[in-house]
C-alpha positions in Angstrom: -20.1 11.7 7.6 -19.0 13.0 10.6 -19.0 10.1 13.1 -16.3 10.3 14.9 -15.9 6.8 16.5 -17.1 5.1 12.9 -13.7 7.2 11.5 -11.1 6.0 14.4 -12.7 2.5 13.6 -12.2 2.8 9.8 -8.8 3.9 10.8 -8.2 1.1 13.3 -9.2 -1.5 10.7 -6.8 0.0 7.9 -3.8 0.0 10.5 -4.2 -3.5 11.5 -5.0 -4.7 7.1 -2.0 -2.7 6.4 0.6 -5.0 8.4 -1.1 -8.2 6.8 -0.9 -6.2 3.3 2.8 -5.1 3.8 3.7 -8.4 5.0 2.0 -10.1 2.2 3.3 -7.4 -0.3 7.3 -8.0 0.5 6.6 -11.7 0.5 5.3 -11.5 -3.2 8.2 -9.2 -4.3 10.9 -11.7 -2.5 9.2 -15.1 -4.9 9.0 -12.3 -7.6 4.8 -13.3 -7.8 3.8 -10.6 -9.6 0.1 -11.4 -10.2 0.2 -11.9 -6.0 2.2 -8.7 -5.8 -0.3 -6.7 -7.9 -2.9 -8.0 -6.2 -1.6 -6.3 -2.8 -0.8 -3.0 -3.9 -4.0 -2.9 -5.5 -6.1 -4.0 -2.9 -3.5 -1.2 -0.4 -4.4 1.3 -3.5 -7.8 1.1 -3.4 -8.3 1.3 0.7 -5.9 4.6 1.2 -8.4 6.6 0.1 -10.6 5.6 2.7 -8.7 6.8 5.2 -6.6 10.2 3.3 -3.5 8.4 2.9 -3.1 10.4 0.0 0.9 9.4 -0.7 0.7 5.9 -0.2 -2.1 6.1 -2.1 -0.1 7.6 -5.2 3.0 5.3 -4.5 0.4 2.4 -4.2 -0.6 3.6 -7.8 2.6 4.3 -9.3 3.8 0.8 -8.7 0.7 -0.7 -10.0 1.5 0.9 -13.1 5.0 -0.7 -13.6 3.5 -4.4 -12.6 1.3 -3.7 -15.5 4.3 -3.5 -17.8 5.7 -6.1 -20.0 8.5 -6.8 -19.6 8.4 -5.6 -16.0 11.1 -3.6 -15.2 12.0 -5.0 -11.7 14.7 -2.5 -11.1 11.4 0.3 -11.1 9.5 -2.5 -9.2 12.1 -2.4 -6.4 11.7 1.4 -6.0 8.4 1.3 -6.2 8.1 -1.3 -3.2 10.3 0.8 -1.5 8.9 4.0 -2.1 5.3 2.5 -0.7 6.9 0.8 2.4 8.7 4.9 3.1 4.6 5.8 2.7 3.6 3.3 4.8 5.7 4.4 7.9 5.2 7.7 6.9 1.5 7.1 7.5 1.4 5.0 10.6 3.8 8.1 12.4 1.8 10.4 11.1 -1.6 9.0 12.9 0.3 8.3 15.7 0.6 11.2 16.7 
C-alpha cells in the first residue's frame, strides 16, 4: 500500500518467525513428525508471499507436496528441506543487503 515503515515491519516480523519456523522445521524432519513438519512449511508457505520471497515460497510448496504423499518418499523430503533451508539463506542475504 505504499507505507514504507508498515513494509520494513512486515519484513522485520517475517525475519524474526522465519528462525523460529526453520528451527521448528529441522526439528520435525530430525523425529521424522510429519504432520508437525507439514505444518511448518505450510505455515513458511503461506507467509512468503507476504513479503516476495517468491523461491522459498515455491520450495516451501514443492515440499508440501511430497509430505502429502503416501508413502512419503523421505529421500525427496530430505531435498526438499534442503532445498528450502538454500531459499531461506538465499532470502535473509538477499534483504540484507
Amino acid at each position: 500500500g505504499g507505507d514504507a515503515q508498515a513494509a520494513a515491519s512486515m519484513l522485520d516480523d517475517f525475519l524474526a518467525a522465519l528462525t523460529e519456523s526453520e528451527a521448528a522445521m529441522h526439528a520435525a524432519h530430525s523425529d521424522a513428525d510429519w504432520q508437525a513438519l507439514y505444518h511448518e512449511v505450510h505455515k513458511l508457505a503461506g507467509s512468503t508471499p507476504i513479503v516476495g520471497a517468491a523461491a522459498l515460497h515455491g520450495a516451501a510448496v514443492h515440499l508440501q507436496n511430497f509430505l502429502n504423499l503416501d508413502p512419503r518418499p523421505v529421500d525427496r523430503i530430505d531435498m526438499g528441506i534442503a532445498d528450502v533451508s538454500q531459499q531461506i539463506g538465499r532470502f535473509r542475504d538477499a534483504v540484507s543487503r
